[in-house]
N, C-alpha and C positions, 0 to 999 in steps of 0.2 A: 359399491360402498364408498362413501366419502372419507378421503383423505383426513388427516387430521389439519386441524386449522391452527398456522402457527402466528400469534400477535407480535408483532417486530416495530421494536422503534429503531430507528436508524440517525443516530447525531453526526452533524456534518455533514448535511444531507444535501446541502446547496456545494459541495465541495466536487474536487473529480470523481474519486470514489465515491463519495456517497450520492451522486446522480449516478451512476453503474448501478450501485445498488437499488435507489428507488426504481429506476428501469427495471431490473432484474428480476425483485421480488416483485414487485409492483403491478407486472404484467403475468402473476401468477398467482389462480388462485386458490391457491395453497395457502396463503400469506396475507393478511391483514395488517397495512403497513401505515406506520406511523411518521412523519420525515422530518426535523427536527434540525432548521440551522442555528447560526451562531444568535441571531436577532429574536430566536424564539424561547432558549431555553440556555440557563446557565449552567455548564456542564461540572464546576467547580462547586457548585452548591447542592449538596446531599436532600436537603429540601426539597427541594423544588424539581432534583431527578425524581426522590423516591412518588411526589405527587404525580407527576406524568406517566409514571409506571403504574399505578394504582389505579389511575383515573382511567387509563384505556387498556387497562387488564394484560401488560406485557408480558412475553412468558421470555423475551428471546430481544436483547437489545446490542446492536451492531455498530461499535462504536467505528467513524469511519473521520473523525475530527480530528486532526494536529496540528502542529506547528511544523512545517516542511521546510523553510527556507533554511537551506543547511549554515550560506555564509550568512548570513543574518543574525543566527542563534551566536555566532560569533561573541557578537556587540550587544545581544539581549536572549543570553542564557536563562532569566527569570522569566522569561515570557514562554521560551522554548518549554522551561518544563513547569511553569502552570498548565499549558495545555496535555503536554506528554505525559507527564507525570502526575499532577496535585489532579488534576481532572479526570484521569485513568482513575486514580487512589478511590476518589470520591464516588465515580459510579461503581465500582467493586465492592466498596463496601455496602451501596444500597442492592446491588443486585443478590450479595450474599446472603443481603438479611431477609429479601423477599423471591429467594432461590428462584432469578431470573438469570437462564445462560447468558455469559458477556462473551461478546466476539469481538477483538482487538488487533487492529494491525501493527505491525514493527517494523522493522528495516535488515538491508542486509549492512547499513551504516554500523550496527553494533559490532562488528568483527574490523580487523585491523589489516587485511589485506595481505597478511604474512602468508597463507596456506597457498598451496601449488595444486590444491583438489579442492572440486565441489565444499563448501562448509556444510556439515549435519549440523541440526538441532541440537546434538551434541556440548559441540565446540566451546570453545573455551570464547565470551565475548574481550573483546578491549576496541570500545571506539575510541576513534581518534578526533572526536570534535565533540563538538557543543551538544550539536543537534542527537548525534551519535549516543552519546550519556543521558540525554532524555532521555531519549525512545528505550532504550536498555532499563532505568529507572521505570521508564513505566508499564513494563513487562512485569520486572520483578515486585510491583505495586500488585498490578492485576491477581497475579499469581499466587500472592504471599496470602493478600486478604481473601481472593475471591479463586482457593484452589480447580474449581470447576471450570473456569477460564479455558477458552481456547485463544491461543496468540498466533498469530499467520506472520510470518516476516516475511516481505515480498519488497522486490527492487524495479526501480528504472520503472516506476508507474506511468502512464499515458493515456492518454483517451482522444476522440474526437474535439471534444472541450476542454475547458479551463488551461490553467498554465502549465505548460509540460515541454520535453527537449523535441520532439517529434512536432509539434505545434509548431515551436518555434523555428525549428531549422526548416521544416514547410515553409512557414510565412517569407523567409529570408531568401531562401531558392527561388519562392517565385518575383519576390521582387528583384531578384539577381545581383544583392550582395553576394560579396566572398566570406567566407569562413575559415575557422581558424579553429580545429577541435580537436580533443584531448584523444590519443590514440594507443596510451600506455595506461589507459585502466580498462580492467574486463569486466564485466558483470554480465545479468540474465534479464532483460526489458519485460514488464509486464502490461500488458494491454487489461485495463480497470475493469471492461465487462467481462473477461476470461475469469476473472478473478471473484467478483461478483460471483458469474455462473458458477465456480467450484463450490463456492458457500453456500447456495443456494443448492445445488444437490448434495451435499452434506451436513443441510439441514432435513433435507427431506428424506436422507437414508437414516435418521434414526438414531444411527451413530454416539454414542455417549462419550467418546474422546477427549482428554483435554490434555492442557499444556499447549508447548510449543510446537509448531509444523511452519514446516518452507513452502512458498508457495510462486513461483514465477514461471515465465513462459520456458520454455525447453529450446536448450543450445545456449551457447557466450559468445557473447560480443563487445569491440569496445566503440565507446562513442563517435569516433573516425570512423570507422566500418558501416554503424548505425544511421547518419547522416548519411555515410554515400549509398546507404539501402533504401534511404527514402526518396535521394536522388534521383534514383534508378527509374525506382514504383512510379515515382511522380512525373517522372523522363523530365529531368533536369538537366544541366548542366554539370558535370560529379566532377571536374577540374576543377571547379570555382570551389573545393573546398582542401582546405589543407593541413595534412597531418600533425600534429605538434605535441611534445611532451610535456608532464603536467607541471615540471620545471617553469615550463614556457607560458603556463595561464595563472593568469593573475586571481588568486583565491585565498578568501579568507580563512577558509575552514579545508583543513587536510582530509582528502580522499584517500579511500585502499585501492592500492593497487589491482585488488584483483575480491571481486568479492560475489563472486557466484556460487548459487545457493543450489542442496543436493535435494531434491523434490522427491526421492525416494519414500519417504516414509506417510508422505498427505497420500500419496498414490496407492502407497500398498492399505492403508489403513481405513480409509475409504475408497477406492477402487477408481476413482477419477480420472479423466486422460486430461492432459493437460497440452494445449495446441504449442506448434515451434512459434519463434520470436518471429521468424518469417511470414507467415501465413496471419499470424493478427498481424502485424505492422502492415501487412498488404492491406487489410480490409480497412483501415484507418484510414490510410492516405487517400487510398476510395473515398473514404469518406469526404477528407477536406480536398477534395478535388471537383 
């Protein structure tokens, strides 16, 4: 018997995530996928979403588009949250009127770095930056208008492609610069297609879930540690890179100390196993190797 067929547009699709996701869904089919960059569709305009969603009969739209640059949002906090925000609002509100699931990602930027345990879903947020209060903003956007919403907050994103810390400290290794990386902040690195996959069999179990769920690779680490794991993978040189406190880096936009996320509840709820940071960052550097 044939599966049921699920219609998926996917905005931000030329982005890290959302190439994970066209891959993901894209080469299953389960899933009749629609992929939607910056150049194709205005995500800020209720128009012009609700017409693409009608036009190719979506039942299921994966918002995978933001504004990422943490210091950046610094110096252009209205640009940050047009994307995180006013454009979260805008597709919520056309998904609710035409009871199309939104799936939205967030950050583990929303929390302040004060906790000494895993954050739950729970938790109380307070970001400490620009970018941070977006993505927070456009959570409680999603949510407010479009309570069926599922919101995934996931950290330390990377892939094969686009711009990410694992790319770069790669590209740096092998042309054999030195480095100089932050080693007093912890967090949970998530590899884009791990993340992808989760979604993609929690859309096909069924599952009517909503709100917010944690979602990153499993184990903590900090960006000093992470670098000289790629070191390692890549058999580099791990001298050439040097520890430093976040005193000692020059940054616009204030990070948490410590912001690793408790995956307990995406796991139990949908049954998913979720790989260590170890075992995707290996298959990465594979890659750009």
């Amino acid at each position: 018997m044939r599966s049921t067929m699920h219609r998926v547009l996917i905005t931000g699709a030329n982005g890290q995530l959302g190439r994970a996701f066209v891959s993901s869904l894209g080469n299953d089919d389960t899933f009749d996928v629609y992929a939607c960059g910056h150049s194709d569709l205005d995500i800020c305009n209720e128009t012009a979403v609700s017409r693409i969603l009608a036009d190719f009969r979506i039942d299921i739209l994966v918002n995978c588009a933001a504004y990422t640059a943490v210091d950046a949002a610094e110096d252009y906090p209205q640009e940050a949250d047009a994307v995180n925000r006013q454009a979260v609002a805008a597709m919520a509100c056309v998904c609710q009127r035409r009871d199309v699931k939104l799936i939205h990602f967030s950050t583990d930027y929303v929390f302040d770095g004060q906790s000494r345990r895993p954050y739950l879903e729970t938790d109380a947020p307070a970001p400490l930056n620009a970018y941070g209060r977006s993505k927070l903003a456009g959570e409680t956007a999603a949510l407010s208008i479009c309570p069926n919403a599922l919101v995934i907050r996931t950290a330390g994103v990377y892939a094969a492609w686009g711009h990410n810390f694992v790319r770069t400290i790669y590209g740096k290794l092998k042309d054999h610069k030195p480095l100089r990386i932050v080693a007093d902040q912890l967090m949970s690195p998530t590899e884009a297609t791990t993340l992808a996959g989760a979604v993609r069999d929690i859309i096909i179990s069924g599952k009517k879930a909503a709100g917010i769920f944690n979602y990153a690779n499993r184990g903590e680490i900090s960006w000093y540690d992470l670098a000289t794991a790629i070191a390692r993978i890549g058999g580099f040189d791990e001298s050439s890179i040097t520890p430093i406190t976040t005193a000692e880096y020059p940054a616009k936009a204030v990070r948490p100390a410590y912001s690793v996320l408790d995956t307990s509840l995406i796991r139990r709820t949908f049954g998913i196993k979720i790989p260590d940071w170890q075992s995707a960052l290996c298959r990465v550097v594979q890659q750009l190797q």
